[in-house]
GUVOMI-568034 format. One line per 10 residues: number of its first residue (from 0); their letters; for each residue x, y, z of C-alpha. Coordinates in steps of 0.2 Angstrom, whole numbers, plus 5000, padded with zeros to 4 digits. Layout:
BEGIN
NUM> a> X:Y:Z; ... $
//
This chain:
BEGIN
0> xxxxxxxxxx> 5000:5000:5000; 5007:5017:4997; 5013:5027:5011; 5009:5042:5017; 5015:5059:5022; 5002:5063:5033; 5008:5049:5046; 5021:5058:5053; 5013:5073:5058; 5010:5075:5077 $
10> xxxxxxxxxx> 5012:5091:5085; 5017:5086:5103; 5019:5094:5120; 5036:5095:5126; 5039:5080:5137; 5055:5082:5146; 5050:5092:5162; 5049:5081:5175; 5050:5085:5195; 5056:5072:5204 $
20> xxxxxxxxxx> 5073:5066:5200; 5086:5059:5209; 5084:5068:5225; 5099:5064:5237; 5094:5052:5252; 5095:5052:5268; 5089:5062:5282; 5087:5077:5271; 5069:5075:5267; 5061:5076:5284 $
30> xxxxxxxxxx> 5050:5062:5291; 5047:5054:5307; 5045:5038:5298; 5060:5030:5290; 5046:5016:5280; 5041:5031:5274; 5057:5039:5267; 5062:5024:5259; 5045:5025:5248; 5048:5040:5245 $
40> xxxxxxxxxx> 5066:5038:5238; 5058:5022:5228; 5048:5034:5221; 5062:5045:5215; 5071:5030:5208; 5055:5027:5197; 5052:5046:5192; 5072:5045:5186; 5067:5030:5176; 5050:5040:5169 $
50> xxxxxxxxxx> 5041:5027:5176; 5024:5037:5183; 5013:5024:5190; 5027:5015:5200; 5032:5034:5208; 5014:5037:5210; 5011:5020:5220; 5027:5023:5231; 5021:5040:5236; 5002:5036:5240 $
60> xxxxxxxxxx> 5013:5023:5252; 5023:5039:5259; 5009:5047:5262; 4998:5032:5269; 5016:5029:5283; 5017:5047:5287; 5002:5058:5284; 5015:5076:5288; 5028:5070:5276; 5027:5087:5268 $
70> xxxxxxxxxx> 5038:5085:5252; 5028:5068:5248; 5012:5076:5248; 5019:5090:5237; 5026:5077:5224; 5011:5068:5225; 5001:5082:5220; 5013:5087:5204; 5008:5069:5201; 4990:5070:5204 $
80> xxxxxxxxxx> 4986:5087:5196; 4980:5079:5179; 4970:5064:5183; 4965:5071:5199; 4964:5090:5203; 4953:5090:5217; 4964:5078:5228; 4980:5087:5219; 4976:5102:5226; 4969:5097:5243 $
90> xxxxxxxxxx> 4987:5088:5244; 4997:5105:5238; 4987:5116:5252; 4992:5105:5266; 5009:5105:5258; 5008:5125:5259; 4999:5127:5276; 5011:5115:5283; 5024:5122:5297; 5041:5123:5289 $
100> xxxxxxxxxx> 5051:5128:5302; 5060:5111:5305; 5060:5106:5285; 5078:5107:5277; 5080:5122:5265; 5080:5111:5251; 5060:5108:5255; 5056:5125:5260; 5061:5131:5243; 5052:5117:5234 $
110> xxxxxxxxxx> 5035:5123:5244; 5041:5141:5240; 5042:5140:5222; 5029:5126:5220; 5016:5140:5227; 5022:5153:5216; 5021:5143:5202; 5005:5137:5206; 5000:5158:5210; 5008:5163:5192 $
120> xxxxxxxxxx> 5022:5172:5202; 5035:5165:5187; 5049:5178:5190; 5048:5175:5210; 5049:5155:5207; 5064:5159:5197; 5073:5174:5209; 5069:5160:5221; 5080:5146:5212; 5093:5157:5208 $
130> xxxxxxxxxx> 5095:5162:5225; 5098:5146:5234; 5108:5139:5221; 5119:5154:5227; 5122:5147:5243; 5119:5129:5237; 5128:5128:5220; 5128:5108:5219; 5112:5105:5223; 5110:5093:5210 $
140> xxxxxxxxxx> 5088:5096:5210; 5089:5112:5211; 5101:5112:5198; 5089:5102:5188; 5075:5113:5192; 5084:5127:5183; 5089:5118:5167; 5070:5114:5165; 5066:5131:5168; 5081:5138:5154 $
150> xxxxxxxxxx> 5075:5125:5143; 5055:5131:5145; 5061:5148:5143; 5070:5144:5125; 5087:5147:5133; 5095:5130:5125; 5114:5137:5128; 5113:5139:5147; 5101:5122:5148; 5114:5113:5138 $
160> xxxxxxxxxx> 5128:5120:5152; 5116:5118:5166; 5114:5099:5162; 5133:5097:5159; 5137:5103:5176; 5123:5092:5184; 5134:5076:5176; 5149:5084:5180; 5145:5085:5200; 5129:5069:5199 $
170> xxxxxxxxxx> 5138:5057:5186; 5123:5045:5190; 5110:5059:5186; 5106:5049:5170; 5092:5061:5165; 5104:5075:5159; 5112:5063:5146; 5092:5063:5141; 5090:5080:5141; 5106:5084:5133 $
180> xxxxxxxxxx> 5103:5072:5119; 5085:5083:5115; 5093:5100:5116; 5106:5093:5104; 5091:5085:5092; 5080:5099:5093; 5094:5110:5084; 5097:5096:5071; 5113:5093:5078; 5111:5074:5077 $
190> xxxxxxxxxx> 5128:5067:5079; 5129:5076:5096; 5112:5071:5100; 5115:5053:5095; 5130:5051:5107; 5120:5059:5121; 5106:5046:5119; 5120:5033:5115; 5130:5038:5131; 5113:5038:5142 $
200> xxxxxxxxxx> 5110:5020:5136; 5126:5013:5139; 5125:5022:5158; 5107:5015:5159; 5104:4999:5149; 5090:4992:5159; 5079:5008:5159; 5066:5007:5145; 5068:5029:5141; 5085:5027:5134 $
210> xxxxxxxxxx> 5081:5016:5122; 5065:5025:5116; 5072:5042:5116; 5085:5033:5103; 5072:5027:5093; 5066:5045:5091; 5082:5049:5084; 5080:5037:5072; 5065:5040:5068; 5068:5061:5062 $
220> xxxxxxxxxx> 5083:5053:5053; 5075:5041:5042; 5081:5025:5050; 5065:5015:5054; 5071:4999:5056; 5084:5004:5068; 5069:5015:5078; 5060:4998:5079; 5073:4987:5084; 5075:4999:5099 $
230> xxxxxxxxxx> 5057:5002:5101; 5053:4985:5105; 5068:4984:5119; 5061:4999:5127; 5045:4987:5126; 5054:4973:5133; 5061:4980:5147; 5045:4987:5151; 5030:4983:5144; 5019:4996:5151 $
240> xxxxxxxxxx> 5031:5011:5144; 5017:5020:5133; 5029:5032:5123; 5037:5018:5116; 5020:5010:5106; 5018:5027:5104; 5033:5030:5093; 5031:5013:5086; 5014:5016:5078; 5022:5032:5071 $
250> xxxxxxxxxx> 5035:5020:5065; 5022:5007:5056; 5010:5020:5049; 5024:5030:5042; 5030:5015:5033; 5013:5011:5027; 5011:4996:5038; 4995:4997:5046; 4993:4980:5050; 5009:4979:5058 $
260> xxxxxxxxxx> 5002:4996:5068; 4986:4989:5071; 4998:4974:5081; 5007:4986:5088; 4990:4992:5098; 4985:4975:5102; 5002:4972:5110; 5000:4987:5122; 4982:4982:5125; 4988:4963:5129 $
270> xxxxxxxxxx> 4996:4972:5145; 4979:4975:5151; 4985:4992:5158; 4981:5003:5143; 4975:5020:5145; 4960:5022:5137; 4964:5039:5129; 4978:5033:5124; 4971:5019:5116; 4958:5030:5106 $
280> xxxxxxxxxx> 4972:5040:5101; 4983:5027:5093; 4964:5021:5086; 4962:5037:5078; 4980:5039:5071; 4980:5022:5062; 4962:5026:5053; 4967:5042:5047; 4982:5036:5040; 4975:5025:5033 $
290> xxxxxxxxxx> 4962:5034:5024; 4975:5048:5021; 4984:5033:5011; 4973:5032:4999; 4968:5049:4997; 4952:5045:5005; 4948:5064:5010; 4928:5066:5012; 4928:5049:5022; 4941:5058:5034 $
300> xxxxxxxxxx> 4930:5073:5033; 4915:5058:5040; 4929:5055:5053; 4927:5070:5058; 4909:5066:5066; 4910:5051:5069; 4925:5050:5079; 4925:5065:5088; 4936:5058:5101; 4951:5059:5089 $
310> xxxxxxxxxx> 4952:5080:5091; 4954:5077:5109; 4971:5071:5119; 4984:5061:5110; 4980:5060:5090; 4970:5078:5093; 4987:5086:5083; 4988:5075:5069; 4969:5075:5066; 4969:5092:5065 $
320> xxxxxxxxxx> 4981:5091:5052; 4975:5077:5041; 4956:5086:5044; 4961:5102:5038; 4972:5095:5022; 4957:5084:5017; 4945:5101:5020; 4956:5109:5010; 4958:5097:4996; 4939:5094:4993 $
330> xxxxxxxxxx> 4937:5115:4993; 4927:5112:5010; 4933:5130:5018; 4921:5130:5032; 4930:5115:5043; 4945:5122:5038; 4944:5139:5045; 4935:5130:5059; 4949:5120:5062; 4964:5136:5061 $
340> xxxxxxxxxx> 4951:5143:5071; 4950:5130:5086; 4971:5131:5085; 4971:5149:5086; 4964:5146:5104; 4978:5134:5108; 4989:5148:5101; 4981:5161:5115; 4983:5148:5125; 4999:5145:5124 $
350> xxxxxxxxxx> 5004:5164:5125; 4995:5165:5142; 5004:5149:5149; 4991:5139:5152; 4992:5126:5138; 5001:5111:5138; 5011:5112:5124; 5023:5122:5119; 5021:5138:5111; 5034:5137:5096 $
360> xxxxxxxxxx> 5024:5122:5094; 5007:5127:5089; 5011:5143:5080; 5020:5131:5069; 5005:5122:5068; 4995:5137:5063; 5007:5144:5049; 5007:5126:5042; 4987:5125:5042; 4988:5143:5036 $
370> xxxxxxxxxx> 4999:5138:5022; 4992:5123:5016; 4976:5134:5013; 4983:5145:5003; 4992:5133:4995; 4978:5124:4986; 4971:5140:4984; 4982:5147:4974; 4991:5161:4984; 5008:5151:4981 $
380> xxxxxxxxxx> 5016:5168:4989; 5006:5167:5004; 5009:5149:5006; 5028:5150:5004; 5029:5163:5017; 5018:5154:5028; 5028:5136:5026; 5043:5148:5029; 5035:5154:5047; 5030:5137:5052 $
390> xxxxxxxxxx> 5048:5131:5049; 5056:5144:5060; 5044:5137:5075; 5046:5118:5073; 5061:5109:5079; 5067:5091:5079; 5063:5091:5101; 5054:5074:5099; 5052:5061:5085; 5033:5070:5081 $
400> xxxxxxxxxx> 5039:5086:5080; 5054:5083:5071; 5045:5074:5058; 5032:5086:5056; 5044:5100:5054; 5052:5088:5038; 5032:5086:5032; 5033:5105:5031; 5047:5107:5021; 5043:5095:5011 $
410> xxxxxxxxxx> 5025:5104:5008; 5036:5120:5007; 5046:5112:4992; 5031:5108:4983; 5026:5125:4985; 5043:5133:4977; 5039:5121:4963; 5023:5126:4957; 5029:5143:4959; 5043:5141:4948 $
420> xxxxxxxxxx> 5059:5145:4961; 5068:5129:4958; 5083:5134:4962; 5077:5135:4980; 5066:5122:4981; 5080:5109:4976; 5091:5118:4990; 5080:5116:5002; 5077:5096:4998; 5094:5093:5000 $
430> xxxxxxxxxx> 5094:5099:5018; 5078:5089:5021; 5088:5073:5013; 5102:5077:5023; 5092:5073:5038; 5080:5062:5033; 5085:5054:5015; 5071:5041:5014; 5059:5054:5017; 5066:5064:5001 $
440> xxxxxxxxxx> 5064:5049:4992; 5047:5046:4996; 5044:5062:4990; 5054:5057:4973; 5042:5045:4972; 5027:5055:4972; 5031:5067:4958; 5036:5081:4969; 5018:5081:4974; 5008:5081:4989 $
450> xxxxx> 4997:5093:4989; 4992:5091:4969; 5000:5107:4965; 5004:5112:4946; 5020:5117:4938 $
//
């Protein structure tokens, strides 16, 4: 079956923050109950892994042996706040009201700036950080607490120096390689990025993240069946590890193998812990691609109705794509504005900090929409400049978004064709084959064509 394009497209939130890792042991964290401390540092030892449920499990168990372990009732509540708000924030205001007079300063900074966090008081939660690491300057978590905030903020140098030093004084703080690996990826430097990811594997080889954030690398850079060798170790190592099907899918559908997909969804539903909404999602990514496959566009227009549950959590940013393409493409410009309409709420969103993902991310997603609308339109001017502005937001951060950001210069290439700028459209295929050379071939394939457009 022919593959398609459209498969690789899936906007995704920025997955790197995470706020428990590797906190030192011992008497620092203050509890009466040493049961208790030892669930709690089981539960860092599963956050540094990325392993939620087990962190979650070990910190309800905190809790349950000391019901004033302050800083277990605040990670708790970090770990709470999306399935369960009401509880999370019942946990964080005990947190807050708690008497902090015997905690180490370690804790009381972490109840500080949670609270200011949670009141949008950004620049105090900052000030905050900066001013302990002063007095504290190897504080490993606190160290790690200002590299995710550098990285949020889009400063990658100081990130990428903030990270270095954390291995430099925690050798064992495995997460940096991680992190390092994706600052290195999201700039296309991929040779950096691979001995990050390569280093971080070798230093954790029974940990299932290395091994997936490897296979995302392989993914941007065209070498699938190196991606799903290392998929399905991150798989075996642990079978519950959700990204990894995740980025297996993406793997199968881009290849044009939806059966092999399709088993790939029964294989996670055969742990009999599947998220539902992730479920729906992977569900929803496979039909559209395949219906995207075969050019198929008013069926996916059907889709549209009759699976409304594929606009919402996991597959809502390639719906949206595929949706908007396939408006497009039949002329139907209603859903297509109504779909750059629902992103531009995500966009103001994003501008007021209170989406989830990323805000370079979604207005890359708007000037693609924007462009592929033009596009087919006619307005080959508007559309290049829009591709152009898309491109300058999207990165290669994660195996999605990298391959998104390929997709749109791909549709940017196509553009320059029909507008007769050859010269640049041939330029700019030769950095996408750079990266990705199976994907310009694909593209080869097709005739230069994706969206139909004529020279």
């Amino acid at each position: 079956m022919k593959k398609t394009w459209l498969a690789v497209i899936a906007v995704v939130a920025v997955a790197l923050a995470v706020s428990l890792i590797a906190l030192p042991r011992g008497s620092e964290w203050t509890t009466d109950s040493p049961e208790a401390r030892v669930e709690l540092e089981a539960a860092v030892d599963a956050q540094m892994k990325l392993y939620h449920p087990e962190a979650k499990a070990h910190l309800e168990k905190a809790v349950e042996l000391d019901p004033d372990f302050v800083v277990a009732k605040l990670f708790l509540a970090d770990q709470l706040s999306r399935t369960d708000r009401e509880r999370a924030k019942q946990l964080a205001d005990e947190a807050f009201a708690a008497d902090v007079s015997r905690l180490s300063a370690r804790e009381r900074l972490l109840i500080e700036r949670a609270r200011a966090i949670g009141e949008r008081r950004y620049d105090d939660a900052a000030r905050m950080t900066d001013d302990y690491l002063e007095k504290h300057r190897d504080d490993p978590y606190v160290l790690h607490l200002k590299a995710l905030r550098t990285w949020v903020a889009g400063d990658f140098e100081e990130a990428e120096r903030l990270n270095q030093r954390l291995i430099e004084i925690a050798p064992n703080w495995v997460i940096a390689y991680n992190q390092l690996g994706y600052i290195a990826m999201s700039q296309g430097r991929f040779v950096e990025a691979e001995e990050y990811f390569s280093s971080y594997r070798f230093v954790a080889p029974d940990q299932a993240n290395p091994h997936d954030s490897l296979g995302e690398l392989y993914m941007i850079t065209g070498r699938y069946d190196e991606a799903e060798a290392t998929l399905l170790r991150s798989i075996e190592i642990k079978p519950d590890f959700w990204a990894a099907y995740d980025h297996l899918v993406l793997v199968k559908t881009w290849s044009g193998d939806f059966d092999g997909a399709r088993q790939v969804l029964e294989m996670a539903r055969d742990t009999g812990d599947c998220p539902p909404s992730w479920d729906a999602g992977m569900e929803c990514r496979i039909l559209l691609s395949q219906m995207a496959a075969s050019a198929l566009w008013r069926d996916i227009l059907a889709a549209r109705d009759e699976h409304p549950e594929c606009f919402n959590d996991m597959a809502s940013g390639y719906a949206r794509v595929v949706t908007h393409l396939a408006a497009s493409t039949v002329g139907d410009r209603d859903v297509a504005q109504a779909i750059e309409d629902d992103v531009a709420k995500l966009v103001a969103s994003a501008q007021e900090g209170t989406a989830e993902s990323g805000l370079g991310d979604v207005l890359g997603l708007q000037a693609h929409l924007r462009g592929v609308r033009l596009a087919v339109n006619g307005d080959l001017e508007g559309a290049i400049e829009s591709f152009n502005q898309a491109d300058r937001h999207l990165s290669y951060l994660q195996a999605g978004s990298g391959l998104f950001k390929l997709y749109n210069r791909i549709l940017l290439v196509e553009t320059l064709l029909a507008a007769g700028d050859d010269g640049k459209a041939h330029q700019l295929l030769s950095k996408v084959r750079s990266v990705n050379p199976k994907m310009a071939d694909e593209f080869e394939e097709r005739g230069f064509k994706v969206l139909g457009l004529e020279r």
